[in-house]
C-alpha positions in Angstrom: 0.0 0.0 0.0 1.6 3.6 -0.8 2.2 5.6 2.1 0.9 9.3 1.4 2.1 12.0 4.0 0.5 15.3 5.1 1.7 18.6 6.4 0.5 22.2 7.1 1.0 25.4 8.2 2.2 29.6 7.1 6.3 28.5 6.8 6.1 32.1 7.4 9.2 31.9 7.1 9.9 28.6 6.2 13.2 27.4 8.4 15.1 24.7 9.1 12.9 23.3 11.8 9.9 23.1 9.1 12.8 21.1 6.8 13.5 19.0 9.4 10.3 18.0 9.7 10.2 17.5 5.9 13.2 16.0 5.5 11.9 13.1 8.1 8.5 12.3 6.3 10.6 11.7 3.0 12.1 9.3 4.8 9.3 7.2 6.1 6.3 7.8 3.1 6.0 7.1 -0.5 4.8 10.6 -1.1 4.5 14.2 0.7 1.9 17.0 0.8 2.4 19.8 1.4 0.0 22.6 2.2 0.8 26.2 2.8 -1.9 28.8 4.4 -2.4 32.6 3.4 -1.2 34.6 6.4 -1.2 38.0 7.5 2.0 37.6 10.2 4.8 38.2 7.4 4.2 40.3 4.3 6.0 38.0 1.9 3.3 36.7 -0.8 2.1 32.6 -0.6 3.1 31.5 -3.8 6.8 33.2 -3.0 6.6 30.8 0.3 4.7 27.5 -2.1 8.1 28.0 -4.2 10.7 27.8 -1.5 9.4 24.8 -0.7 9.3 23.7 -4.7 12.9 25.1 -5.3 13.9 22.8 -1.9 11.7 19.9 -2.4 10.8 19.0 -6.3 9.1 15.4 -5.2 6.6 16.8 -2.9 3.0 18.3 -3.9 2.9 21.6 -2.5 -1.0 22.9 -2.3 -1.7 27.0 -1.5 -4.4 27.4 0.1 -5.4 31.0 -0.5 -8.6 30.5 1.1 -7.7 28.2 3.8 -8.8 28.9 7.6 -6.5 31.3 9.8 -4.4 30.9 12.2 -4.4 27.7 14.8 -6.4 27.0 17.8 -7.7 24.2 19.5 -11.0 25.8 20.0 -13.8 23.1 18.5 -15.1 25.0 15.7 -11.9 25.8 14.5 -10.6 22.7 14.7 -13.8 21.3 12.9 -13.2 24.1 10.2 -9.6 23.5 9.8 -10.5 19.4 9.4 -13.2 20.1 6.5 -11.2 22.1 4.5 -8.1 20.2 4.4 -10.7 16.9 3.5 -11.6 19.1 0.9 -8.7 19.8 -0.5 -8.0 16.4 -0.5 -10.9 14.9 -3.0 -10.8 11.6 -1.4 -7.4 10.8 -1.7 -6.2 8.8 2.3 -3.1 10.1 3.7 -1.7 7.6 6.3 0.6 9.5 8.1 0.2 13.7 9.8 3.5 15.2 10.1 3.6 18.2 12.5 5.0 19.5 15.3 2.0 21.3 17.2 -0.8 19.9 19.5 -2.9 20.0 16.4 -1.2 17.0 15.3 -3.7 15.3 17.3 -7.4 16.4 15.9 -6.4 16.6 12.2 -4.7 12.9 12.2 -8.2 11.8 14.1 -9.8 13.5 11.1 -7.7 12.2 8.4 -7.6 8.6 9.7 -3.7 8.4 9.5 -0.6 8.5 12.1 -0.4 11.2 14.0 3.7 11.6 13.3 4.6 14.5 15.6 8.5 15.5 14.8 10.9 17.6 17.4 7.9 18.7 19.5 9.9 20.2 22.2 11.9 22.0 19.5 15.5 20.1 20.9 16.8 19.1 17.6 16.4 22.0 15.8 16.0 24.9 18.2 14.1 27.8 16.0 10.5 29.2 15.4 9.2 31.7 12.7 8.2 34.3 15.4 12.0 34.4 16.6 13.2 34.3 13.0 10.7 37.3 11.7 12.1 38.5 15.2 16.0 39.2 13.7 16.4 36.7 10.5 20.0 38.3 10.7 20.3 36.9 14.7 19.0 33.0 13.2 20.7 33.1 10.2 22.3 29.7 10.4 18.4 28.3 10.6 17.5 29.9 7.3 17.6 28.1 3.6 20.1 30.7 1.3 16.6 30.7 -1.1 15.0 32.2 1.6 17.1 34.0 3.7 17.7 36.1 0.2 13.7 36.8 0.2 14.1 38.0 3.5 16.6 41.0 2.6 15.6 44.2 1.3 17.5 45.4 -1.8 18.2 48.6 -2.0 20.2 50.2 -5.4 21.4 53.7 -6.3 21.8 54.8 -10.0 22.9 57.6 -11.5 25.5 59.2 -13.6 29.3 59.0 -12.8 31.0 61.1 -10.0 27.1 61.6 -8.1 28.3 59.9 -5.3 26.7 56.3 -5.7 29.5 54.3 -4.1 30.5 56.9 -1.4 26.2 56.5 0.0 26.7 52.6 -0.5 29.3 52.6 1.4 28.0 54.8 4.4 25.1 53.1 4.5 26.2 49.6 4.7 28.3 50.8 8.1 25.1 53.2 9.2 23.3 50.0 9.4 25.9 47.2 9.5 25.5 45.2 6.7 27.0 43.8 3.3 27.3 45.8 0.1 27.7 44.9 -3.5 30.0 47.7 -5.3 30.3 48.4 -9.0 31.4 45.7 -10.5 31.6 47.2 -13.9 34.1 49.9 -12.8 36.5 47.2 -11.5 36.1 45.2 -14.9 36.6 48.7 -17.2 39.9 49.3 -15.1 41.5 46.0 -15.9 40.0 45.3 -19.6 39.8 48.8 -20.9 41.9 50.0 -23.8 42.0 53.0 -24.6 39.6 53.7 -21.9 37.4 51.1 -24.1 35.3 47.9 -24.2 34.2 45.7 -26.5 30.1 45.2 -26.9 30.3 41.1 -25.2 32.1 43.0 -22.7 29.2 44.3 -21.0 27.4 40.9 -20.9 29.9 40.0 -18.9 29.7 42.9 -16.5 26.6 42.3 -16.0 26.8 38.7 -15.0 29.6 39.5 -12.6 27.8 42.4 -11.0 24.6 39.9 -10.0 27.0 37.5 -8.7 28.6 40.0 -6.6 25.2 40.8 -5.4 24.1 37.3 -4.5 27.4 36.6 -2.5 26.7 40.0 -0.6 23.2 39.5 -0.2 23.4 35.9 1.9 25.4 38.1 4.5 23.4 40.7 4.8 21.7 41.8 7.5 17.8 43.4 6.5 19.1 45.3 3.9 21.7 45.0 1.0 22.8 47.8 -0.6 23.8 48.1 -4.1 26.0 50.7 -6.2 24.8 50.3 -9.4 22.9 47.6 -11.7 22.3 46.4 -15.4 20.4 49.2 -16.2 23.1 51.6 -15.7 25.6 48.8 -17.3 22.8 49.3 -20.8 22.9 52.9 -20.7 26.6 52.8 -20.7 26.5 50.3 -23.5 24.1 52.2 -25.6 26.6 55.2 -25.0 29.8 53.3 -26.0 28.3 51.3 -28.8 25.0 52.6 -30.3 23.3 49.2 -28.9 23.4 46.6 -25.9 24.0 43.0 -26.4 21.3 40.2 -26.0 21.8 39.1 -22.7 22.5 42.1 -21.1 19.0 43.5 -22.4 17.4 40.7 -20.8 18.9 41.3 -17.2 18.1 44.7 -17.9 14.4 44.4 -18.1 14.8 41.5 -15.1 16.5 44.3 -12.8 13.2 46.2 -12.5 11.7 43.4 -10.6 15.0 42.7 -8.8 15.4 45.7 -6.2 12.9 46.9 -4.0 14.2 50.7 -3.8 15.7 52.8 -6.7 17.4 55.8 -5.5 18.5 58.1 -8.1 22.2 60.4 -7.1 21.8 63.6 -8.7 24.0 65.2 -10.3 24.3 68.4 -7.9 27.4 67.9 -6.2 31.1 68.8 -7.5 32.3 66.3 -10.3 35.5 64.2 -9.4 37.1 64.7 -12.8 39.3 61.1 -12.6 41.1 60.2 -15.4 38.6 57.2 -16.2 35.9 59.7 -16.8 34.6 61.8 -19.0 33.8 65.5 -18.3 31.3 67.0 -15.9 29.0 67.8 -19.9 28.7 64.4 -20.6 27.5 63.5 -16.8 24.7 66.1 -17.2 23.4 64.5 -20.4 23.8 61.2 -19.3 22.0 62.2 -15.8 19.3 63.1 -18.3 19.1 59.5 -20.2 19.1 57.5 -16.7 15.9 59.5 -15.8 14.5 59.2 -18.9 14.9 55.4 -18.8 13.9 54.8 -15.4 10.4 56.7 -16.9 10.2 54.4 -20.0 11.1 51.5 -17.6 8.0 52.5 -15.5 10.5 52.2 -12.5 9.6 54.4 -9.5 12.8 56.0 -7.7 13.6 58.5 -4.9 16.4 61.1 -5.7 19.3 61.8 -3.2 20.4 65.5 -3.6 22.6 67.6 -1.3 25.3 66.3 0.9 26.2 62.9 1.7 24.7 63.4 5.4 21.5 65.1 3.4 20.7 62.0 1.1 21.2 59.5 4.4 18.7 61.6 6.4 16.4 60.7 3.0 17.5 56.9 2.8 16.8 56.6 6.3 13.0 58.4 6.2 12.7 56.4 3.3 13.4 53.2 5.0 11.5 53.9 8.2 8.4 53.8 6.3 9.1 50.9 3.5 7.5 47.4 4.3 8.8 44.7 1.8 6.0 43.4 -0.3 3.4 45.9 1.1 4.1 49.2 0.2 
């Protein structure tokens, strides 16, 4: 006879505990359901919480339930509620075995007709809960998935022309609120391949490949925010500039970078230019000040700009951060 497994609950966020838990039904059953309430204690959509779970686990069955009951109590009529729906969901099918690790364990394997399979109950084997994770994810870091723990992190990026002070607020802000950083990548690149303070057009594919990879090793050591100097948007305006056109790939990340941050601050172009020997004129930031905006517009990419002095655009960063909840507003 095949041995079907059942779990619930928010995984909001999902953690090592809940994988734990996971991990051990794999082991003992032919085949695993998962199903994943709608909940209002962390802001982070369902389906982005369903596909954790997919990216982790391919095998299992993961089922949203965007219209499932809320929250858990061992009130009757909740528990009577909570038992219909899941049936529901279930069209007939008999699970023999209710993994959990919650009194509730109890009612819904009574309901179901299967083993009630309660795993680290007293929470000894893998010490963690979501409330103490949504607490400081940053504090419980070693209990969080990387495909997570990167949800978890707000990503903030500043754009703008050269010499308006993009890596100088990166910077600040990373020690301001101690955390990681991900800096230009594309500078560093330009200062070893350039010749004749030129790059090639597959050049900037490359550049922007590096610079996301920079990112992604600076975002899994972050702590609630990542801040970023720069992105492929910026890298295509460059290209455009240099070449009259932006290769394939580049393009695509491009369009893929408007989903990627959470914040866009534009650095204007009102402070003193640092005329550096890798640049080129204080004219050609002005106009190219210009293009940035205007693509941000066509991109339909909302952004903040950062004017006056360094301590000026942190006052702004910070007010802007104070009132910014990821995935809500």
């Amino acid at each position: 006879m095949k041995t079907l497994g059942l779990t619930l609950g928010k995984f909001a966020p999902l953690h090592k505990g809940h994988q734990f838990m996971f991990e051990t039904a794999l082991q003992e059953v032919d085949e695993l359901i998962i199903v994943i309430y709608e909940t209002k204690v962390m802001t982070v959509p369902l389906h982005i919480r369903a596909n954790w779970i997919r990216k982790l686990y391919p095998t299992v069955r993961v089922i949203e339930a965007w219209d499932g009951p809320d929250g858990y109590s061992n009130d009757r009529d909740h528990e009577i509620r909570e038992e219909q729906y899941i049936l529901g969901l279930l069209k007939g099918e008999q699970v023999t075995h209710f993994y959990s690790s919650e009194f509730y364990g109890e009612h819904m394997s009574i309901a179901l007709g299967a083993v009630d399979r309660r795993v680290d109950e007293d929470r000894k084997l893998v010490p963690i809960s979501a409330t103490m994770i949504r607490s400081d994810p940053y504090k419980y870091r070693e209990f969080i998935s990387d495909i997570v723990y990167r949800d978890l992190i707000t990503k903030v990026v500043f754009v703008g022309a050269m010499s308006t002070g993009k890596s100088t607020i990166t910077e600040a802000l990373a020690r301001r609120y101690q955390t990681t950083f991900a800096s230009e990548y594309g500078r560093d690149y330009w200062t070893e391949h350039q010749v004749d303070r030129r790059i090639g057009l597959a050049a900037f594919d490359e550049i922007a490949v590096g610079h996301i990879e920079r990112e992604e090793k600076a975002l899994l050591g972050a702590n609630r925010y990542l801040f970023v100097d720069t992105n492929a948007i910026t890298t295509y305006m460059f290209a455009l500039d240099y070449h009259g056109q932006a290769p394939e790939l580049l393009t695509r990340i491009a369009l893929e970078n408007a989903q990627r941050y959470d914040l866009f601050f534009l650095c204007d172009d009102d402070i003193p230019y640092d005329d550096t020997w890798d640049r080129s004129g204080d004219q050609k930031r002005h106009v190219f000040h210009k293009q940035i905006i205007a693509d941000l517009k066509e991109r339909r990419i909302p952004f903040v700009t950062l004017r006056g002095s360094l301590e000026e655009r942190l006052g702004k960063v910070d007010e802007v951060l104070g009132r910014f909840k990821p995935y809500d507003n």
